[in-house]
N, C-alpha and C positions, 0 to 999 in steps of 0.2 A: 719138402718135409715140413715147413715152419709152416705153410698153406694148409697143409692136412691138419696139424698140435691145433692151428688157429679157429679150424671149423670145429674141430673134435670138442675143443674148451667149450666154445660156445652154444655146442650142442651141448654139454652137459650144465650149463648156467640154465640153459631154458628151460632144461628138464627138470633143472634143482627147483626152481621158480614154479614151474607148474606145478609141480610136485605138493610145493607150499601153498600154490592158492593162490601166486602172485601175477601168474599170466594174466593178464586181464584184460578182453577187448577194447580196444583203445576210448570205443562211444560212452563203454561201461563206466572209463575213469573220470570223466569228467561229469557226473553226478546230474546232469544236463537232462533237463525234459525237451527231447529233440520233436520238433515239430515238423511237420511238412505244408508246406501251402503248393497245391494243384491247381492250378488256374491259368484262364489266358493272360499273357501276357504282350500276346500279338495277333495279329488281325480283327476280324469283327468284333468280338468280345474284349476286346483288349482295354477298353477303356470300364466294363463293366466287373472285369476281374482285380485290375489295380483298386478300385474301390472297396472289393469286399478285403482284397491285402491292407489295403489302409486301413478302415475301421477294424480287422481284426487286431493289428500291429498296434494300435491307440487305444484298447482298452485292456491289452496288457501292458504299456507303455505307463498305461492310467497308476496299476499297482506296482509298480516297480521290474518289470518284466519275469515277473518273479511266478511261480504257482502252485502254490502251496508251500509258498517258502523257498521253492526250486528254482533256479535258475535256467531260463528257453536257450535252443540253438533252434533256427532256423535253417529250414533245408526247401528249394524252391524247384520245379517243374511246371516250363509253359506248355500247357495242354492241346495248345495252337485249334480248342476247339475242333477237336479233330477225334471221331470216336472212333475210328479204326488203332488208333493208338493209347484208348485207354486203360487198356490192362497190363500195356507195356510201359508205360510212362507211372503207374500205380504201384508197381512193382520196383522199380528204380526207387522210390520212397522208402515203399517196406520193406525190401530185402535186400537192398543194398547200402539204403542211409539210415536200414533200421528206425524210422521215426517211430513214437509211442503216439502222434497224433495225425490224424491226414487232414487238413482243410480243404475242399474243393468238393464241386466246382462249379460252374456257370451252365456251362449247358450236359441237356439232359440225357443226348445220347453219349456222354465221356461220361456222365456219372454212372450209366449203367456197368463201364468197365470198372469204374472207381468200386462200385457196390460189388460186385463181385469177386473183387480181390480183399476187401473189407469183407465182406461173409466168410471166405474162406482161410483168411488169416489172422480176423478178429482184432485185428487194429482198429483204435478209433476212429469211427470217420464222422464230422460235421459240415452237414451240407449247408454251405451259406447261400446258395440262391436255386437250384434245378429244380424246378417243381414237379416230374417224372412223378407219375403216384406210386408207382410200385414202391418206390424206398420206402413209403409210411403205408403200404398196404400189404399188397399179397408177399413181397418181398422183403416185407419191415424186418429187423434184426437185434438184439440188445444192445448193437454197437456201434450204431448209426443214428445220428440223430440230425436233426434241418430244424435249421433258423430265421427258412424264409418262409417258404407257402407250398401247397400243391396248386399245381395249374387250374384247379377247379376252382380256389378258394375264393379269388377275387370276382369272378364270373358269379358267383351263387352268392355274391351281395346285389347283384344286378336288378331283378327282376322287382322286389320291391320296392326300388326306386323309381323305378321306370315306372312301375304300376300304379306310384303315389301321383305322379307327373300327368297320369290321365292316357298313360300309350301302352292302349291296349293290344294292338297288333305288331309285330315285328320282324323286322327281317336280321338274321344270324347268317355273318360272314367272316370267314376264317381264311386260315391258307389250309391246306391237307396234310397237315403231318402231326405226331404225338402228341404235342403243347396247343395245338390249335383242336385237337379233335377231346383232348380232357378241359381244356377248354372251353366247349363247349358243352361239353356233357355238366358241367355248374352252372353255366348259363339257365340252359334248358332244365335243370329241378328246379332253381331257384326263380325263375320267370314264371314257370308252368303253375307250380304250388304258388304264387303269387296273384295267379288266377287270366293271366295271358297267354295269350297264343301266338306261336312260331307260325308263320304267313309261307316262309321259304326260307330254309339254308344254303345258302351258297359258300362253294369254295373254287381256290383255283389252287395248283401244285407250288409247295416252299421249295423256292423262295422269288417264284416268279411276283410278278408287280406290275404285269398288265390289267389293268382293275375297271378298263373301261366300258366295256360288255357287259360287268356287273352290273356296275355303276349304273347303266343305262335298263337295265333290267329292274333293278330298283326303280329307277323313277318310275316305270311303268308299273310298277308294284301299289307304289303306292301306301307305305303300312305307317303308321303312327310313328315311330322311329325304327333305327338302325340300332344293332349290337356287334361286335366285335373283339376280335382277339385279333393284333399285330403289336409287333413291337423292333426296333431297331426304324434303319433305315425303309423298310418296306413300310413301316408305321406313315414315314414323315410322307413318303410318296403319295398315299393311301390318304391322308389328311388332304394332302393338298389337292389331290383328282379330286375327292368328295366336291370341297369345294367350288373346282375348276369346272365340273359337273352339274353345278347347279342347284345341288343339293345343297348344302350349307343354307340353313336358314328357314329350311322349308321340310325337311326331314332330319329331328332330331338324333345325333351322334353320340351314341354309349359304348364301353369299354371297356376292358379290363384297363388296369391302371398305368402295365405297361404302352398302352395307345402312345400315351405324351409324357412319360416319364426321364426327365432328360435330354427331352428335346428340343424345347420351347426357345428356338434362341427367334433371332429379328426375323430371321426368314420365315420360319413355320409357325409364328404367332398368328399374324393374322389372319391365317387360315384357319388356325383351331380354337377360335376363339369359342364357348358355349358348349364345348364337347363335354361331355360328364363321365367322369369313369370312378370304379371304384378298387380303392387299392390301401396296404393293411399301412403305408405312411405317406404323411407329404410334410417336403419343406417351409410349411403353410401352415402346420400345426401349430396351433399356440399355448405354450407349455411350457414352463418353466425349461423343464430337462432337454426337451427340443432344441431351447434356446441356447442353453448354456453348450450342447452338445454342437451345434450348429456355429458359435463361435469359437471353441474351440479346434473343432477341423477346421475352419475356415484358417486357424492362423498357422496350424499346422500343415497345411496341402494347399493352402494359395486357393481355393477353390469351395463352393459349398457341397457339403453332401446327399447323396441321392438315397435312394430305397438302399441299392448296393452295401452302399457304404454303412448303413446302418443293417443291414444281414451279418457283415461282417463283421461289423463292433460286436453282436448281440452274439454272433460265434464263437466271441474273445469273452465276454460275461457269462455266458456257459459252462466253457472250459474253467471261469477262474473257479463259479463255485462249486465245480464238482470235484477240481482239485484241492480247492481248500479245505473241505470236507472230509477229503483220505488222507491230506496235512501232504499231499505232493506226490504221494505211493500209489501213481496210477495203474499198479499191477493190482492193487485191490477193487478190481472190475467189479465186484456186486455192489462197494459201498458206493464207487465210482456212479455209475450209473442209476444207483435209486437214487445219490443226490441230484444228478442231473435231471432226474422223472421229473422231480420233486421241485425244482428249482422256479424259481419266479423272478424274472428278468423285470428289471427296471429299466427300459429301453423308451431311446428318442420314441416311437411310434408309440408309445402309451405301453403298461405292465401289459406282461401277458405269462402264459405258462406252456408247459410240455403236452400233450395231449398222452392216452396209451399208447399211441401206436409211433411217439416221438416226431409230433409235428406243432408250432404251432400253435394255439387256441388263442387269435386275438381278434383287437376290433376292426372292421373293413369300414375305412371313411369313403362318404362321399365328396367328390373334388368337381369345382367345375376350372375351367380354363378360363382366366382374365387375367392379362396382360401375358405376360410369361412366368403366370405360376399357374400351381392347381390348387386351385382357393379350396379351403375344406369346408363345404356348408354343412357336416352334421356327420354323423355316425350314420353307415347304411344298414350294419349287423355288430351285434355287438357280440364280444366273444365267440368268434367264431371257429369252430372246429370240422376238419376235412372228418368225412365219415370213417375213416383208415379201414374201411371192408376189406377184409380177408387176412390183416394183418392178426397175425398169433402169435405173441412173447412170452406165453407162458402162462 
């Protein structure tokens, strides 16, 4: 009997309380702009996901962790690089830890799940690295925005460089899959309108890294230099076969940025010494802001910062001014978003801004490889914008 009074009461305290307006979702009470970061945090990716968590965590760190006056929770999900699981892992974010922001993510077939649960539930999502074009083209959204590149972008700084260097003919080698085939497709505008010719494209299936058949194909090619899209470990493989090849030295090695971004330790120096690639930063930049940015993570993570890390910071300076802008009220989505349109980032990699279709518009350096950096000898495209074809916002 006293079991039954005891529930009865308490049913009717919760009813009184409801009644008043006082029930209140537990996320609601603490007045908290709850965040989500999506990312690897294990296997392949795992070293380039920590990066973008770092720099985003450090340029809210920078203001007080504060945005627009509000105070962050952090809510995390490792994506384990894995796109069978990102619509399930997206959702764990939005509909269960409620976040009002998603950050993520690394690679471009999870973002596709990310994008699609972001379309359909209109949560914010900032892509700090996937260069997947659909997010800023046919698939753009008012509520997605990317802080890195499309996979075209650094490839269609290419060809004018190469074409200033006197290498008129070229062979284009990829691996087969999304990132390597848009990838290519910037190569080939930006070479072609550059006034060079593609000799032969070669590819072989991601994420194989048997490269010697190519390899040998090429020499008998014979074309003024090499282009390329790899990156990760099949990159460092791919440097050193070129080398081990014969090539090196003899047929000039061009690339998207990621070729040697992060890779350059004792071992795969010497091989990539002379390689040129073009990518929108390097740790080689000399720049005030570069500078100060680059001693400060260094004291902060024991370690210097890569592209990653500065995606991710640039994520966290995004977010801050389009929150300070609604003064923290990120339910105010229209003003939310035309400030972020609007926004002009002040970033290690040199200013840049939003393009229409929310990608983007910066400069693409060129870097050569000496010692273990990528030296920047010059601007290859200066503000550069993906074409965002087919994107419609309205």
């Amino acid at each position: 009997m006293t079991t039954r009074r005891l529930v009865l009461t308490r049913s009717a305290a919760l009813l009184g309380a409801a009644s008043s307006g006082l029930l209140i979702p537990a996320h609601a009470q603490s007045n908290k702009i709850r965040i989500g970061l999506m990312l690897p945090y294990t296997g392949t990716f795992a070293q380039l996901g920590q990066a973008c968590d770092n720099g985003f965590r450090m340029a809210l760190e920078e203001k007080g962790n504060k945005l627009g006056g509000r105070e962050v929770e952090f809510f995390k999900v490792d994506d384990e690089s894995e796109p069978s699981k990102g619509v399930e892992n997206a959702n764990k974010l939005v509909q269960r830890d409620k976040v009002d922001v998603l950050i993520g993510t690394v690679h471009s077939g999870v973002q596709m799940g990310i994008h699609k649960v972001a379309r359909e539930t209109g949560v914010l999502n900032i892509i700090p690295n996937a260069g997947m074009h659909a997010a800023t083209r046919a698939l753009c959204a008012p509520n997605v925005f990317r802080t890195s590149f499309t996979n075209s972008q650094p490839t269609l700084a290419l060809g004018k460089a190469m074409m200033a260097k006197g290498h008129k003919k070229a062979v284009w080698i990829t691996w087969k899959y999304a990132a390597g085939d848009e990838a290519g497709e910037g190569f080939k505008e930006g070479y072609l309108a550059a006034g060079g010719t593609i000799v032969k494209e070669l590819g072989l299936p991601f994420p194989n890294v048997e490269f010697q058949a190519l390899l040998t194909e090429i020499a008998s090619i014979k074309p003024d230099a090499v282009a390329c899209f790899f990156s990760g470990g099949g990159a460092s493989k791919f440097i050193r076969d070129y080398a081990a090849a014969g090539l090196k030295g003899k047929i000039p090695l061009y690339g998207s940025g990621f070729l040697t971004e992060g890779l350059l330790d004792d071992d795969l120096a010497p091989s990539a010494q002379g390689i040129m690639t073009t990518l929108h930063y390097s740790t080689s930049l000399a720049t005030k802001r570069n500078d100060a940015f680059r001693l400060e993570y260094a004291k902060k993570f024991k370690m210097q910062p890569d592209v990653y890390a500065v995606q991710g910071y640039d994520a966290g300076q995004l977010l801050l001014q389009g929150a300070s802008a609604v003064n923290g009220d990120l339910s105010n989505k229209k003003a939310l978003y035309a400030a972020m349109e609007a926004a002009v980032i002040d970033s290690p990699r040199g200013k840049w801004t939003m393009s229409k279709a929310h990608n983007p518009v910066q400069d693409m350096y060129l870097r050569e490889v000496k010692g273990k950096e990528n030296v920047v000898l010059g601007v290859a495209a200066k503000a550069l914008s993906d074409s965002g074809v087919g994107c419609k916002l309205g």
